[in-house]
C-alpha positions in Angstrom: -3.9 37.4 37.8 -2.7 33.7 38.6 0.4 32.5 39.6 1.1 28.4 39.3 3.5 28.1 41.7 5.1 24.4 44.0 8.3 22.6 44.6 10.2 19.5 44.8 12.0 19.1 47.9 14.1 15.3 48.8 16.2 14.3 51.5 17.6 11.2 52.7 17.7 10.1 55.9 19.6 7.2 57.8 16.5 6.4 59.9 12.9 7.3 60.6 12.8 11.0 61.2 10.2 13.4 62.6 9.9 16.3 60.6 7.9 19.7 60.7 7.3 20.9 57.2 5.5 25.1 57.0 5.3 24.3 53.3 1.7 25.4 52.9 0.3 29.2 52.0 -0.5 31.3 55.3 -4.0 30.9 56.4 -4.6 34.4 55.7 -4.1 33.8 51.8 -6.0 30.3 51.7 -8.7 31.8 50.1 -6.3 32.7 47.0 -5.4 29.0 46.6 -7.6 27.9 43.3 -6.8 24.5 42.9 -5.5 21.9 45.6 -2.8 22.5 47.7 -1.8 19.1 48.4 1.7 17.8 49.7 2.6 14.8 48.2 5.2 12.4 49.8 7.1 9.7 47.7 6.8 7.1 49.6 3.5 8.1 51.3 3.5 8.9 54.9 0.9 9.8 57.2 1.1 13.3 57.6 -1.2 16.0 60.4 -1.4 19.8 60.2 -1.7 22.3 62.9 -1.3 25.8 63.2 1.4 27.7 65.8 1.3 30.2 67.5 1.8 32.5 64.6 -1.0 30.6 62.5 1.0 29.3 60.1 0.5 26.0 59.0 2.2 23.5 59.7 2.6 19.7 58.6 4.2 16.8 60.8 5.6 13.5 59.5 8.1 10.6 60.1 10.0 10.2 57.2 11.0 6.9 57.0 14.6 6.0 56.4 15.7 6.4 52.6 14.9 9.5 50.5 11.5 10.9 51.0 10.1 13.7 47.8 7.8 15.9 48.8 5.9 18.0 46.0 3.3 20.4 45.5 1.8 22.1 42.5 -1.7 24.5 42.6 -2.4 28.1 41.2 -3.1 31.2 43.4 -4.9 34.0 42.7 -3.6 37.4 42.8 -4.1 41.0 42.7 -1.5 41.6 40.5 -0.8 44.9 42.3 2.7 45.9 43.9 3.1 45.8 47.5 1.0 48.7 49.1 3.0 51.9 49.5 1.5 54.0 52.7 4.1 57.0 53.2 2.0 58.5 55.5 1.8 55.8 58.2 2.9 57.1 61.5 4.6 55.0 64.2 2.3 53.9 67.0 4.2 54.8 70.7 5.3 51.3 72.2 2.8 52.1 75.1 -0.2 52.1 72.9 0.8 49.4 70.3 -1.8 46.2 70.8 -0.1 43.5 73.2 -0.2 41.1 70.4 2.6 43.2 68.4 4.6 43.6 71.3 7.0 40.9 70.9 8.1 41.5 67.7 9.9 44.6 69.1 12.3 41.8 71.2 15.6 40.8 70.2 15.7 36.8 68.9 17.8 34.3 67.8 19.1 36.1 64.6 17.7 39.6 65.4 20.2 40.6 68.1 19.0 44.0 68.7 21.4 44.5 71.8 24.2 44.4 69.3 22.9 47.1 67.0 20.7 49.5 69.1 24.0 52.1 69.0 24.3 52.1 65.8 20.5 52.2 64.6 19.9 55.5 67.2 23.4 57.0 65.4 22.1 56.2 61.7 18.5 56.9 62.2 17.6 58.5 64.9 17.5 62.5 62.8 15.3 60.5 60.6 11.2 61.4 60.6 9.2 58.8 62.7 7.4 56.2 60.8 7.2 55.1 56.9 10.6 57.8 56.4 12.3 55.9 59.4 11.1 52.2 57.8 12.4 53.2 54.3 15.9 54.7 55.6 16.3 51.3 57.1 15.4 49.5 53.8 17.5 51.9 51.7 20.3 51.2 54.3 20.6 47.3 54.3 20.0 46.9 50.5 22.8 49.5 49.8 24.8 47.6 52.5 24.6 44.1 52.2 26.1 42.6 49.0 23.6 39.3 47.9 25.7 36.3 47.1 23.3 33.0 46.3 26.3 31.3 47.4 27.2 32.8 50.9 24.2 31.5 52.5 24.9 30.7 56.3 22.2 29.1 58.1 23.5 30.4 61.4 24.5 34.3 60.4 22.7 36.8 62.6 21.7 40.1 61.6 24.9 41.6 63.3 26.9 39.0 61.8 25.5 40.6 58.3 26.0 43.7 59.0 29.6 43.0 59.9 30.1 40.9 57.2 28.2 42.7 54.4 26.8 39.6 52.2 24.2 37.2 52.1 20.9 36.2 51.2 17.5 37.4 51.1 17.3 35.6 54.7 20.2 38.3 55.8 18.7 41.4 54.2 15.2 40.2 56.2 17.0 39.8 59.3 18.9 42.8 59.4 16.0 45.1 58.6 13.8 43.5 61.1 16.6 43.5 64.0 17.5 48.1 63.1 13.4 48.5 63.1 12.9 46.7 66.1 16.5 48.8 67.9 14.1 52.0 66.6 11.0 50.8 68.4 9.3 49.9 64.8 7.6 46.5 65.6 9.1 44.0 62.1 8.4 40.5 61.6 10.2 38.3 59.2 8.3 36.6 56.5 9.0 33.5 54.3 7.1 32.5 51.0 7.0 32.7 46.8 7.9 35.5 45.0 8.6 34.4 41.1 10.2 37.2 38.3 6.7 39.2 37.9 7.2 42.6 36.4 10.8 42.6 36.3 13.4 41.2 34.4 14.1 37.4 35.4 17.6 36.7 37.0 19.8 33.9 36.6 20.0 32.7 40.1 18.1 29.5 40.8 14.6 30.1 41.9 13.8 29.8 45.6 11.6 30.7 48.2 12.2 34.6 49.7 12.3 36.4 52.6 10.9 40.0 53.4 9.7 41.4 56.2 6.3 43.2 57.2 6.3 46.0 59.8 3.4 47.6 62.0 2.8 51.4 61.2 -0.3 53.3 61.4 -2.4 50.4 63.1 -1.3 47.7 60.2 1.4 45.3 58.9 3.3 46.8 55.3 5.5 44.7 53.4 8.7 46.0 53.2 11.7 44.0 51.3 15.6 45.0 51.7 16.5 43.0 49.2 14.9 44.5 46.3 14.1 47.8 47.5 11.1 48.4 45.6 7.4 46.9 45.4 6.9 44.0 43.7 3.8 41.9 42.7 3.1 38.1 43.6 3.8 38.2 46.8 2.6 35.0 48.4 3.5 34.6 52.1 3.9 31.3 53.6 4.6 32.3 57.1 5.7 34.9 59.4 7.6 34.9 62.9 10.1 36.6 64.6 12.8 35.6 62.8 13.7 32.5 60.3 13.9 30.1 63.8 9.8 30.6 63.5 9.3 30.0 59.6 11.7 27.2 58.8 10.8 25.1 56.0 11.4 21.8 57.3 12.9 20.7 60.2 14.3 17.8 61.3 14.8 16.0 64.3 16.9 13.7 62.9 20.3 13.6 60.4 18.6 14.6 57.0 20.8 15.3 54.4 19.2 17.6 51.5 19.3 15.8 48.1 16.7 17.8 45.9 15.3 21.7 45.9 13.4 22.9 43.3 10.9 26.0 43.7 8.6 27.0 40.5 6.3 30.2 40.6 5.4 32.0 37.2 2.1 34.3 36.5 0.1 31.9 34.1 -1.0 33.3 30.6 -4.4 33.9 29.9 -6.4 31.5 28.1 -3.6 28.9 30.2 -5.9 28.8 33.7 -9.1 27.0 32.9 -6.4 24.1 31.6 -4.5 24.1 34.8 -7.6 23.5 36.8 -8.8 20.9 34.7 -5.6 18.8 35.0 -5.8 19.4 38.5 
């Protein structure tokens, strides 16, 4: 299948601003991207990628003062499966787990393990080792955690959700990722498109979403609190140890959001050999 997917994003600033955008697909999906994947700035600016340490991508420009657009619009290719479902993956001991994965069994900025670690043992530690233990978790935060599109806190931590008991998909992510790593289950939080394919479409304004992966059985499974079931159209944008690594854009600089507009919808068949052509 293919998905057409982009935004509009706008903000105005009171002077030149340097901003790091992580707007682009993940590296490890550019070979899905069918037609360009090209940022467009209104008015043009310069603009250089790199990659992080995670190897997302990542695009740096000086917005000049005024309002600055920034758009993109290109079709991905897609299995059209659901997220893989592995219930036999075991958890790998912390002492033979890769040293790559090793720090995404740390406590971060909105992960605060050392907050939670009682209570994960207490709810989940009678639970089977590995996929069981993953999906008690799951089954816990999306049963917990009421979403509310409009209780989004840029600064609540996964404690701070789990006391409060509302949020985002940023807060179910968070939360999940902070009881897996208390459990010794490396999770890392990931950011990117996920449109209303194979379910019924909700009324909430489309957005970006966040889920989380975690490492069982020698690989990373997508796991998402949230929903609480697998979905299809996943498209990750990038991953890190919490949503300090995988901001969207950030400024260094007062930028004040004035426009936010996220499209992603599984194009009709027949409908893809006119996309790439307009393209």
């Amino acid at each position: 299948m293919k998905i057409r997917t982009g935004y509009t994003i706008a903000f105005d600033t009171l002077a030149p601003t340097p901003m790091v955008l992580m707007l682009s697909v993940h590296p490890s999906r550019a070979r899905d991207v069918l037609t360009p994947e090209t940022i467009s700035f209104d008015p043009p600016v310069p603009a250089r990628q790199y990659r992080d340490a995670f190897d997302n991508l990542c695009t740096r420009i000086v917005a000049p003062a005024g309002r600055i657009r920034m758009s993109a619009d290109f079709t991905v290719r897609d299995s059209g499966q659901p997220d893989v479902q592995a219930p036999e993956a075991r958890q790998i001991p912390v002492a033979e787990l890769p040293d790559a994965v090793l720090p995404f069994l740390m406590g971060s900025r909105y992960c605060d393990t050392d907050k939670l670690s009682a209570f994960a043992w207490q709810q989940f530690g009678r639970v089977p080792e590995g996929w069981a233990r993953v999906q008690a978790i799951v089954d816990f935060v999306h049963g917990h955690i009421r979403f509310d599109y409009m209780q989004a806190d840029a600064t609540r931590s996964a404690f701070e959700a789990y006391q409060q008991r509302r949020g985002v998909c940023r807060d179910f992510a968070h939360l999940a990722v902070a009881l897996c790593r208390c459990m010794n289950i490396p999770a890392r939080y990931c950011t990117g498109y996920l449109g209303d394919i194979g379910v019924p479409p909700v009324p909430d304004p489309m957005d970006f979403s966040a889920w989380f992966e975690a490492y069982l059985g020698g690989r990373w499974y997508t796991f998402d609190a949230r929903h609480n079931r697998p979905r299809i159209g996943r498209i990750v944008m990038a991953r890190g140890r919490d949503a300090t690594d995988v901001a969207l854009t950030t400024s260094f600089g007062q930028a004040r959001l004035a426009e936010f507009q996220v499209h992603t919808d599984e194009v009709p068949e027949g409908a893809d050999r006119r996309l790439e052509q307009a393209a």
